[in-house]
Every structure is written in C-alpha cells, then in structure tokens.
C-alpha positions, 0 to 999 in steps of 0.5 A: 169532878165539875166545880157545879158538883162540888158546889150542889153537893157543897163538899169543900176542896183545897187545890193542887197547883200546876205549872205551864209556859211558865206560868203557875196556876191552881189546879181548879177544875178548869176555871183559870185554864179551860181543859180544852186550852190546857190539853192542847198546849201540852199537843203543842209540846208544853211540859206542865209540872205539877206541885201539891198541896203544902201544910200551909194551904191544909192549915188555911183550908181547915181552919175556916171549919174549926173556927166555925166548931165543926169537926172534918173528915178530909180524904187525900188523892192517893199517898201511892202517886202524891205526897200531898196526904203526908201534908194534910196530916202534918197540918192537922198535927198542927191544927190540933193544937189550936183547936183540940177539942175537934175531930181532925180525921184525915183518910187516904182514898188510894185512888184518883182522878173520878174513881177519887171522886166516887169516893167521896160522892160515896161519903156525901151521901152518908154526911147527907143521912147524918152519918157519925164522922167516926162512922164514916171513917169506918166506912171509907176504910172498908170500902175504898179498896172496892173502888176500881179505876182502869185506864187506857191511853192512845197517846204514849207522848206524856207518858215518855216525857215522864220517863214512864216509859222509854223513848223506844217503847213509846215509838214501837207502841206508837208505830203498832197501835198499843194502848196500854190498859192500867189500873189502880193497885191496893197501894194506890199506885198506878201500875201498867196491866195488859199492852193492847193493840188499836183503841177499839179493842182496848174500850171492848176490853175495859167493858169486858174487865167492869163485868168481871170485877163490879159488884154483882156482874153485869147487874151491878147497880151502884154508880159508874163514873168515868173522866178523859182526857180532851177524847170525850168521843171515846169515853161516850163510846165506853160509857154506851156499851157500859149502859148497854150491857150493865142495864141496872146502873144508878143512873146514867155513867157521869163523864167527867174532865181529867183535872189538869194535874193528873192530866199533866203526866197522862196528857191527851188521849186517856180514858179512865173507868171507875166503879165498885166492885170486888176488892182490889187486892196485890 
C-alpha cells in the first residue's frame, strides 16, 4: 500500500529492510528509494537482500502505544514466506511484561503484498466502527483465508537468482514465453500453479480464475486491489477487464507498487491480483 494510504487511514507500520549495491535500506514504501530506481537497478543485475523485522524494532515499535494505555492487534506478512511473525510475538512476550495490564494481540494475515494490504484495509474499517479488539481478532481468523492473492510473471530473471527455479527452467520459459501463474496457499506459501504461455493468455487467465473464486461470481462486491511490479501497463490491463466483467465492485480496483522486499525475490514483471472469495483450502 502507498505511505498516503497508511497516513488517511492512520494504520501504524514497522519496516522490513532491504539490501542493494551495498547499501542497506528500510523498506519504506519507496521513500528512501523510488520503485522506479529500485526495479531497474535489479534490470541492471543488482541482487537486493532482504532482512525482517527483528524483536527489537517489535519492541520500539509497540512501545509507543502501550505507554500511551492503548491496546494493539498487529497483523504480521505471512509466517509461510517470513519469520518476522515469530519476531512480533517474542516481542510481545516481552512488551507484556512491562505492560501487563494491555491487550498485545499478534495475528498472522498468511498473505502479501496488497492481498496483506486488504487484510488489514478490511480491519481498519472495523477499528473505524468501534469494533472490540477481541472481536476483531475473531474476525481476521475467520476471514483471512478468503483473501486470494494470484500472481503472474513475465520475467523468470529474479525468480532464477533465488534458486526458485533452475537456470534450465528459466531459459526454456524465457525462450517459449511462459508466464507462471502462482497463488497464495492455506499455509501462507506461495506455490506455482499453471505454466502459461505469452502474457496475453496469462491476464485473460487471472480474470478468468477471480470469476471462479470471488465471492458471489462475477457479482462480487467487495473490493479488488491489485500491485506490480514497474509493468503498471499490464496491471491496468487486468484491472480493465476485471472492471468490465465484475460491474458491482467497491469501487474502482486500487493498483499499487509491489514494496521493495517482496519485489527483491520477484523482481520486474509481476502482477498480483487479490480479493475476497471462497475459502483458499490445501
């Protein structure tokens, strides 16, 4: 999501940190590198790593809260791709017992990227009517699993550097065309689902599998968010046919940046597709 969304719906983020040219940087929505700089240096060869959240960036983040006598429901990126949600809850072990008298509630969403993003959209809107923080954790773990994130990529290059796939692989993809088609599983993990050759068939595809998982078909209308990664062409190009087919929408689909740690192990070329639907299931 953008730093002007977090700042309209004043939701509090901690960031993850990311490593480039040598130079370490917080993975801040783009402010200390733009998206635009950060994808094509990796076009370029650079190889970001990326690093968590420790306990001690939990700890200095929460704390601010707690003094202030106010209680917290924080919602980690999935334990299935990161160990950061393990961190969060190490630190508020800790942070009870300074403060044992608050409500430290830490949930993990299982999901990335904007499909975290509507997760926590989703919880804002109950913050916003008052909401019981215990309810709302009921919420969350009744509905995160009815987020469903689906990628596609037409660029194998990041995904060979991270030993996702074999150098083999990525050339014979490369040489036909494939974009593979991924989601989001029940565990949080992101697993490959369908090989799919030329990027037209791959954004017909992705459309074609919201009408068979959104809530209600093709008259879902819940919100639809979308991120990429520096191929703003081909997400507009999957967020017209979405609006085209799906005409009861909340609004128009919100097309965001991929951030800059999930973009280090996708790298350019991803677009990603997130809604509610039925729930995901192994």
């Amino acid at each position: 999501m953008s730093r002007e969304y977090f700042q309209k719906r004043q939701i509090p983020y901690v960031c993850f940190h990311y490593t480039i040219d040598g130079n370490t940087y917080p993975d801040d929505l783009g402010k200390s590198i733009s998206f635009e700089v950060f994808y094509d240096r990796i076009t370029k060869g650079s190889t970001p790593v990326t690093s968590q959240v420790n306990v001690d960036e939990y700890c200095s983040f929460f704390e601010p809260f707690l003094k202030e006598g106010k209680d917290i429901l924080h919602l980690t990126l999935s334990s299935g791709i990161s160990g950061t949600h393990n961190s969060a809850c190490v630190a508020r072990e800790e942070m009870k017992v300074k403060y044992p008298d608050r409500t430290i509630v830490i949930v993990d969403s299982l999901g990335a990227s904007s499909g975290y993003g509507l997760l926590v959209d989703a919880v804002a809107d109950l913050r916003d009517k008052d909401m019981a923080i215990m309810d709302a954790v009921q919420w969350v773990e009744d509905n995160k699993l009815n987020i469903h994130h689906w990628f596609f990529s037409t660029d194998l290059t990041s995904f060979k550097r991270g030993g996702r796939i074999s150098a083999t692989s990525a050339m014979i993809g490369t040489v036909l065309n494939i974009c593979p088609l991924m989601n989001i599983n029940d565990k949080g993990c992101l697993i490959p689902v369908q090989k799919i050759r030329t990027k037209k068939k791959a954004i017909q595809e992705i459309v074609k599998v919201m009408e068979q998982h959104a809530i209600d078909g093709r008259n879902y209308s819940g919100k639809c968010f979308m991120s990429h990664s520096a191929c703003e062409k081909d997400a507009k190009e999957v967020a017209s046919l979405i609006e085209e087919r799906f005409p009861n929408l909340c609004g128009h689909v919100v097309i965001n940046n991929v951030g800059t740690v999930i973009g280090s192990h996708t790298g350019p070329g991803t677009v990603a597709l997130f809604y509610f639907g039925d729930k995901r299931e192994e």
